[in-house]
Biotite code that builds the C-alpha atoms (Angstrom):
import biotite.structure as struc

atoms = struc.array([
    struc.Atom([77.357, 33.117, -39.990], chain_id="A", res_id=1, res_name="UNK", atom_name="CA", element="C"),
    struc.Atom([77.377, 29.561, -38.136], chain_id="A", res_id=2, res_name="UNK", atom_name="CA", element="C"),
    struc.Atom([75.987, 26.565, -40.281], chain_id="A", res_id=3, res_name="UNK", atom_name="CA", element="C"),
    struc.Atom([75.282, 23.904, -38.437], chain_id="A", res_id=4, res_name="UNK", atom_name="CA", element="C"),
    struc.Atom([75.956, 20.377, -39.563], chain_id="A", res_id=5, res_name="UNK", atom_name="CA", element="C"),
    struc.Atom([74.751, 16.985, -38.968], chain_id="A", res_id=6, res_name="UNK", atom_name="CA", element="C"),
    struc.Atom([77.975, 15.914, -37.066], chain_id="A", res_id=7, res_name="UNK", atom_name="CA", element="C"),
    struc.Atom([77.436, 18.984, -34.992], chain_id="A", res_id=8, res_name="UNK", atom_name="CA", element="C"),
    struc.Atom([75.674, 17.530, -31.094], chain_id="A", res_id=9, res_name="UNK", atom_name="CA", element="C"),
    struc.Atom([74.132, 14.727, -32.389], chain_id="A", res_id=10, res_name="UNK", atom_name="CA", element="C"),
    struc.Atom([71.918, 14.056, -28.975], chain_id="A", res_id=11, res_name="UNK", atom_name="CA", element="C"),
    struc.Atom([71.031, 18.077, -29.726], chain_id="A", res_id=12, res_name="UNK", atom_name="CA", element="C"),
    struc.Atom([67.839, 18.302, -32.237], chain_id="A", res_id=13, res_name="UNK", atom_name="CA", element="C"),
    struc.Atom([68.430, 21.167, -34.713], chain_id="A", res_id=14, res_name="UNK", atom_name="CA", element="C"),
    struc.Atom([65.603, 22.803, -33.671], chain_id="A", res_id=15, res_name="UNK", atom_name="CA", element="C"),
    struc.Atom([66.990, 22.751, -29.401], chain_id="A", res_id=16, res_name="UNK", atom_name="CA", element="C"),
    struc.Atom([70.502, 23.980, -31.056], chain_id="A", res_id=17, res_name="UNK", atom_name="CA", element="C"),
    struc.Atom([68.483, 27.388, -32.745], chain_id="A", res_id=18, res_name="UNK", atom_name="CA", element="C"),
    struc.Atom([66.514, 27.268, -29.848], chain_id="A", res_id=19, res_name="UNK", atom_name="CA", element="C"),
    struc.Atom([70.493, 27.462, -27.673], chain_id="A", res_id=20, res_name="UNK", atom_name="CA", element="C"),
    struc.Atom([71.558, 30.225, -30.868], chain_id="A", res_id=21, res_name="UNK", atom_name="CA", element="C"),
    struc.Atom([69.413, 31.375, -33.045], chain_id="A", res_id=22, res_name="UNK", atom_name="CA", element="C"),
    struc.Atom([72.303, 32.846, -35.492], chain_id="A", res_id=23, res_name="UNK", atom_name="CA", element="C"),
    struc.Atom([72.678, 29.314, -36.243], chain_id="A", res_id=24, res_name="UNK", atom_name="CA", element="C"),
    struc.Atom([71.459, 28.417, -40.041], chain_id="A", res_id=25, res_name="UNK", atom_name="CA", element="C"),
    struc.Atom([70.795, 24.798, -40.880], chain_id="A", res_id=26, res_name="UNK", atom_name="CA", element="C"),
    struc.Atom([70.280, 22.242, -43.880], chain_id="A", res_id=27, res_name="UNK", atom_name="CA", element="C"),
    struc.Atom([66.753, 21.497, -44.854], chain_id="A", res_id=28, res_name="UNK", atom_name="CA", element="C"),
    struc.Atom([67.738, 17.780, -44.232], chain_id="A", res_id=29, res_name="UNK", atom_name="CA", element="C"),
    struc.Atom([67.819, 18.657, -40.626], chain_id="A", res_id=30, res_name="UNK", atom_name="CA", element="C"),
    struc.Atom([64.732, 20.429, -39.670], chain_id="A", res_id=31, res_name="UNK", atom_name="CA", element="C"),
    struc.Atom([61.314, 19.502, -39.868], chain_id="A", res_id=32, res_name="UNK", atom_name="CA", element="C"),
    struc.Atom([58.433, 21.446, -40.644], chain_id="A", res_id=33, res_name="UNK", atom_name="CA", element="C"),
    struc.Atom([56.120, 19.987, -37.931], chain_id="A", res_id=34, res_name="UNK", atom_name="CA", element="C"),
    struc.Atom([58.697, 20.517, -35.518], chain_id="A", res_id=35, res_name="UNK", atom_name="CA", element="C"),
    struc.Atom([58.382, 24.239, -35.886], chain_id="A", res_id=36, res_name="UNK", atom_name="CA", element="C"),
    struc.Atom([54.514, 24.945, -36.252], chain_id="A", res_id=37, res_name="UNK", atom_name="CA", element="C"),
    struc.Atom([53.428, 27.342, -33.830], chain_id="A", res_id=38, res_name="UNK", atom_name="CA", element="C"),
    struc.Atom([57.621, 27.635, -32.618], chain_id="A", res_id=39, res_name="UNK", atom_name="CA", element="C"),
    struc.Atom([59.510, 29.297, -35.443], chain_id="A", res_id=40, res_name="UNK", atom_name="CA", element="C"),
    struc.Atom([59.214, 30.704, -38.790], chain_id="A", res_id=41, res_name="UNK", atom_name="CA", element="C"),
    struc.Atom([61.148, 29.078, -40.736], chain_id="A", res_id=42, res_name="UNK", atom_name="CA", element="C"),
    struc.Atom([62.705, 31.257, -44.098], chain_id="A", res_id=43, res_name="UNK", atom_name="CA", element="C"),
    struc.Atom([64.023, 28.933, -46.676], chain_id="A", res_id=44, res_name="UNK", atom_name="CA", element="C"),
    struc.Atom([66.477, 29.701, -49.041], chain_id="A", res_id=45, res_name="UNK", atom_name="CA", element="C"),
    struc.Atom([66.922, 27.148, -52.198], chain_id="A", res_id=46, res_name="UNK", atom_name="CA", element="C"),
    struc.Atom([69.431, 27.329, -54.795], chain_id="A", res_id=47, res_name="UNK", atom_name="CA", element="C"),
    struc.Atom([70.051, 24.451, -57.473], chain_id="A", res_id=48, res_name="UNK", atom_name="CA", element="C"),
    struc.Atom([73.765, 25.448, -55.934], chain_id="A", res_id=49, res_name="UNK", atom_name="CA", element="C"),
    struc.Atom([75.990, 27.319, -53.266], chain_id="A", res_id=50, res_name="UNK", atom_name="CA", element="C"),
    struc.Atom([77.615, 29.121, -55.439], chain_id="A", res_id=51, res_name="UNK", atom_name="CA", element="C"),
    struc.Atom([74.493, 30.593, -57.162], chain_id="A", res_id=52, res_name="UNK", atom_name="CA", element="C"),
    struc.Atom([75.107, 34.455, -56.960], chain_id="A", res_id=53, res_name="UNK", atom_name="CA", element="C"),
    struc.Atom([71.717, 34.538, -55.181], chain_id="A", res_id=54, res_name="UNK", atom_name="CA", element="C"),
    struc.Atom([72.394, 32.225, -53.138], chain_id="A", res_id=55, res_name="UNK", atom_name="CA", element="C"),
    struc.Atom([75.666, 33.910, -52.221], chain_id="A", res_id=56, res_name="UNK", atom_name="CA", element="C"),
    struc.Atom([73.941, 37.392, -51.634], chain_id="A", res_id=57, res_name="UNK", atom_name="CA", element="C"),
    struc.Atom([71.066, 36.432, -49.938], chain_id="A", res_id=58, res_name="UNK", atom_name="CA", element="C"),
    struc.Atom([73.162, 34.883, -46.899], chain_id="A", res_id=59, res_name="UNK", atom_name="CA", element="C"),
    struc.Atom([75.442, 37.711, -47.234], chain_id="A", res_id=60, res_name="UNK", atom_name="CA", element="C"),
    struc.Atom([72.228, 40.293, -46.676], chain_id="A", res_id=61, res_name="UNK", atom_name="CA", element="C"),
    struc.Atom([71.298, 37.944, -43.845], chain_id="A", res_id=62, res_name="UNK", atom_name="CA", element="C"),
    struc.Atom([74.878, 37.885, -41.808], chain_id="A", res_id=63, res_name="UNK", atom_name="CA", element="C"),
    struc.Atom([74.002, 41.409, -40.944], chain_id="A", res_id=64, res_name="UNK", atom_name="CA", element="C"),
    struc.Atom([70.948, 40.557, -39.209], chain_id="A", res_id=65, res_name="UNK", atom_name="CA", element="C"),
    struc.Atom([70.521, 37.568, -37.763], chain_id="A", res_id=66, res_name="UNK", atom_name="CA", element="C"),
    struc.Atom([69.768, 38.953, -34.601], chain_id="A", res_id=67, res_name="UNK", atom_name="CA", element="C"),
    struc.Atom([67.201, 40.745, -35.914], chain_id="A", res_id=68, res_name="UNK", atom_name="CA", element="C"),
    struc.Atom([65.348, 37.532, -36.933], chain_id="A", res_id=69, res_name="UNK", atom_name="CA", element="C"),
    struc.Atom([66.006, 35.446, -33.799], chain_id="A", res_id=70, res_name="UNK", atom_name="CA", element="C"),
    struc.Atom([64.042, 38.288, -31.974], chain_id="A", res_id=71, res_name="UNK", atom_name="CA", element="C"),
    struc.Atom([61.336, 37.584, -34.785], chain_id="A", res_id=72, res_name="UNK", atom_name="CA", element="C"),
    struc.Atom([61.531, 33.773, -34.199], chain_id="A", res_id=73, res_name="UNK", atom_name="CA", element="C"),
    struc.Atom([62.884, 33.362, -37.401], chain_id="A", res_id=74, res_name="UNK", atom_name="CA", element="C"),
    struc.Atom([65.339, 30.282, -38.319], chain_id="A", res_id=75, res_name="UNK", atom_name="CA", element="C"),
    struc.Atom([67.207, 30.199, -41.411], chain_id="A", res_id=76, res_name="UNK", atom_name="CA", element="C"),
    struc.Atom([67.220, 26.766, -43.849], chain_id="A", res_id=77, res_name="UNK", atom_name="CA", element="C"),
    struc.Atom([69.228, 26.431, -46.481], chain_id="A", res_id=78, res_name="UNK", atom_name="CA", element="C"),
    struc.Atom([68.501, 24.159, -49.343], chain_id="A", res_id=79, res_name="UNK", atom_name="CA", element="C"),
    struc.Atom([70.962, 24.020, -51.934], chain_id="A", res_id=80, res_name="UNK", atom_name="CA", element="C"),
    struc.Atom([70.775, 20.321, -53.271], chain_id="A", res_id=81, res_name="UNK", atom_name="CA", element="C"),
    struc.Atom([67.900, 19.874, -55.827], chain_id="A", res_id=82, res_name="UNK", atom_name="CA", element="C"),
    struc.Atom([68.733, 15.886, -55.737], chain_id="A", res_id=83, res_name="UNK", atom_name="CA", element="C"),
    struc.Atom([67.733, 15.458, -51.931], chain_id="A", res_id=84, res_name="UNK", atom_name="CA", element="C"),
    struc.Atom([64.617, 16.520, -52.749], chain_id="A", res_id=85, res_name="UNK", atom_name="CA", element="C"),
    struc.Atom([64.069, 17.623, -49.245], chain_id="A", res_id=86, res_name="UNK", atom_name="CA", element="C"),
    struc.Atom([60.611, 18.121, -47.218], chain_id="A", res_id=87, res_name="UNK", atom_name="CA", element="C"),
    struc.Atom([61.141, 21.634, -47.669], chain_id="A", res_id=88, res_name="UNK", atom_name="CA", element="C"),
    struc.Atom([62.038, 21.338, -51.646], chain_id="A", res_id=89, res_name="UNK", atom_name="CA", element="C"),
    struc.Atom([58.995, 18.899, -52.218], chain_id="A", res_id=90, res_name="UNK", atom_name="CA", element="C"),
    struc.Atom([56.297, 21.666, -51.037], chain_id="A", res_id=91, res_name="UNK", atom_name="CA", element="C"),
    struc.Atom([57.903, 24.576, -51.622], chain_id="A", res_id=92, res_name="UNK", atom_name="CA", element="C"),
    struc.Atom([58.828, 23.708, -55.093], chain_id="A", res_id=93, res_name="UNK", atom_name="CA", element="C"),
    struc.Atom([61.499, 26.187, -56.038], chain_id="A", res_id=94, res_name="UNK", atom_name="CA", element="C"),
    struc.Atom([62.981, 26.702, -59.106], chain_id="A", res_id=95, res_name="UNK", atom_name="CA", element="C"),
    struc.Atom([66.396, 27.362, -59.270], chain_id="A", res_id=96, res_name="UNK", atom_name="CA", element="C"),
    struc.Atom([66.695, 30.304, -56.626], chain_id="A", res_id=97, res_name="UNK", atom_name="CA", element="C"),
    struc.Atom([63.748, 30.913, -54.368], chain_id="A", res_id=98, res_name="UNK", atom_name="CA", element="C"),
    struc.Atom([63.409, 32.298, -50.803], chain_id="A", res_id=99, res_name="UNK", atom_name="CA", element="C"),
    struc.Atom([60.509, 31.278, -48.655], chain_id="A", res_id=100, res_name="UNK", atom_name="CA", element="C"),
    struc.Atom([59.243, 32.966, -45.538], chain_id="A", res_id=101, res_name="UNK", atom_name="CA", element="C"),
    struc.Atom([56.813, 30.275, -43.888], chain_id="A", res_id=102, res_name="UNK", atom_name="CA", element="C"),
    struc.Atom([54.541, 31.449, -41.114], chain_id="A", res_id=103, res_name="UNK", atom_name="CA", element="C"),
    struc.Atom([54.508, 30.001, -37.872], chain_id="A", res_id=104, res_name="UNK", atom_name="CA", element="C"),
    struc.Atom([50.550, 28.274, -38.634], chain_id="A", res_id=105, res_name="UNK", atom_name="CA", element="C"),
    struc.Atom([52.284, 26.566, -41.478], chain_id="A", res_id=106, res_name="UNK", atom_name="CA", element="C"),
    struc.Atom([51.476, 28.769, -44.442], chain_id="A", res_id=107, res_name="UNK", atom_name="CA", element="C"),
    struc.Atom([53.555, 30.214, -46.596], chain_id="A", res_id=108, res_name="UNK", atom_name="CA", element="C"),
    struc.Atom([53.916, 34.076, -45.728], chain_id="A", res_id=109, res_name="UNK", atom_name="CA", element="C"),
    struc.Atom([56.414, 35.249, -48.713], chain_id="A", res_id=110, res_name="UNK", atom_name="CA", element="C"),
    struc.Atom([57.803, 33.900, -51.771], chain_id="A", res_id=111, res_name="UNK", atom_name="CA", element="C"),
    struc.Atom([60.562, 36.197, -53.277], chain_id="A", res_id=112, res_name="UNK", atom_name="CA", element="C"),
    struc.Atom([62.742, 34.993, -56.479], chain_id="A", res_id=113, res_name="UNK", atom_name="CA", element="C"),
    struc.Atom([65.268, 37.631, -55.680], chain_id="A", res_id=114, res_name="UNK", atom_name="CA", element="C"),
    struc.Atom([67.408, 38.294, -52.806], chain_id="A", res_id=115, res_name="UNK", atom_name="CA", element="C"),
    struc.Atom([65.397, 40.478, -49.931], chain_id="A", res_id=116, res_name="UNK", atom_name="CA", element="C"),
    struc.Atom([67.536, 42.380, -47.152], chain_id="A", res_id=117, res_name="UNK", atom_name="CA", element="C"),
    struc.Atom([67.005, 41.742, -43.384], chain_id="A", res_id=118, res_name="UNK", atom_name="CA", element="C"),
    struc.Atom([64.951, 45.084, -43.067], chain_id="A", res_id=119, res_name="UNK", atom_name="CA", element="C"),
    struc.Atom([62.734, 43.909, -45.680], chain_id="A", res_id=120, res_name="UNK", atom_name="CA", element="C"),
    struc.Atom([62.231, 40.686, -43.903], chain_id="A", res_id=121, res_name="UNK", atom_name="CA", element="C"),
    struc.Atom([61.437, 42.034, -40.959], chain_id="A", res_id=122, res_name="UNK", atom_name="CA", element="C"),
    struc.Atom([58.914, 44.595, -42.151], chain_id="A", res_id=123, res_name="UNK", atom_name="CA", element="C"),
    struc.Atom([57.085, 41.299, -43.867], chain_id="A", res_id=124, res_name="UNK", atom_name="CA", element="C"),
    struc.Atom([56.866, 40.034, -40.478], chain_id="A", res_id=125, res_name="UNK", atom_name="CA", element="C"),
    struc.Atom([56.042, 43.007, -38.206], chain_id="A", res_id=126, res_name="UNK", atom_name="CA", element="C"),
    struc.Atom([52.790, 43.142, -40.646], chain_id="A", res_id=127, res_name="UNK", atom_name="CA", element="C"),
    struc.Atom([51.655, 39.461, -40.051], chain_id="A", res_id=128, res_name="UNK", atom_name="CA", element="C"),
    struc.Atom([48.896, 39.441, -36.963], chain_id="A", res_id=129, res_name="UNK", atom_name="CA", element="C"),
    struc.Atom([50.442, 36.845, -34.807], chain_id="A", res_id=130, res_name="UNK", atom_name="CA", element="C"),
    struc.Atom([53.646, 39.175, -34.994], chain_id="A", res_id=131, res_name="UNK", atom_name="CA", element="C"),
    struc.Atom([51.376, 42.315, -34.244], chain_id="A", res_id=132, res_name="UNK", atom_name="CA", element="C"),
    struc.Atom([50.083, 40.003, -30.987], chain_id="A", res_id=133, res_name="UNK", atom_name="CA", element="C"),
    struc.Atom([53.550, 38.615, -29.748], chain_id="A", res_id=134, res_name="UNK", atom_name="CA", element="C"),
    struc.Atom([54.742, 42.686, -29.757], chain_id="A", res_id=135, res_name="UNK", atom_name="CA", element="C"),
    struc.Atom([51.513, 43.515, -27.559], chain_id="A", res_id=136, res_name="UNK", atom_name="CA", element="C"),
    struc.Atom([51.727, 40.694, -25.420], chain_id="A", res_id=137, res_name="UNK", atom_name="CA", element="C"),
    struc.Atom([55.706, 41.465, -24.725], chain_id="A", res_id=138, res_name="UNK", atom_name="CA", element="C"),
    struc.Atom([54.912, 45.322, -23.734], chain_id="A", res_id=139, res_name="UNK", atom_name="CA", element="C"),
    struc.Atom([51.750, 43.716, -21.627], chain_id="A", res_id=140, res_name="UNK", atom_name="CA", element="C"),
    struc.Atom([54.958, 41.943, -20.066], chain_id="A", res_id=141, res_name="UNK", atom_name="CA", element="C"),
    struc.Atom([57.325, 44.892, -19.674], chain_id="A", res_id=142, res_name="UNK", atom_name="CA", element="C"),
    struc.Atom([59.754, 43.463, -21.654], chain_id="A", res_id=143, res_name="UNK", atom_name="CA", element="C"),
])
């Protein structure tokens, strides 16, 4: 898995790097949730650490399918710093490990306090309407 960092193209947004790779995962300092209404849903994963076991799973279980969540328009945040007390941390409100699937209108699709596998995730979001209408509108397309 690629983390981005914040020394990483600095004239490059976060958001235009996933939009470049969407394997990329970033820190929940550098992506905004207004930048991704209506663009992205974001799934955040908090930990009070990185080397919660959690934590440590959770990415594992996503390595395997990151592909599979770019083609749901799905970018990755981690959040493992309870004292930055991020945008993301602040309305979320984890406690200790938490994953968070946020929809693209903003709300908050999923909550999970354990670990959830790629195919699990992407079940979650095949269910959620605007999901149902991108698939429909991409075999309208031919794609």
């Amino acid at each position: 898995m690629l983390l981005a960092t914040a020394g990483q193209a600095q004239d490059a947004t976060a958001f235009e790097r996933w939009q470049e790779d969407q394997t990329l995962t970033f820190d929940a300092s550098e992506v905004s949730k207004s930048d991704l209404q209506w663009i992205a849903r974001p799934l955040v994963i908090f930990a009070d650490t990185p080397n919660d076991p959690r934590f440590q799973q959770q990415m594992d279980l996503l390595l395997s399918g990151l592909d599979d969540l770019g083609e749901r328009d799905v970018i990755v945040i981690t959040d493992t710093d309870p004292e930055a007390a991020t945008e993301w941390r602040t309305t979320l409100r984890p406690r200790g490990y938490m994953m968070a699937l946020v929809a693209k209108d903003g709300r908050v699709a999923l909550r999970k306090p354990a670990p959830w596998s790629v195919r699990e995730l992407s079940r979650s979001i095949d269910k959620m309407p605007l999901r149902q209408q991108e698939i429909s509108d991409r075999r309208l397309a031919g794609e």
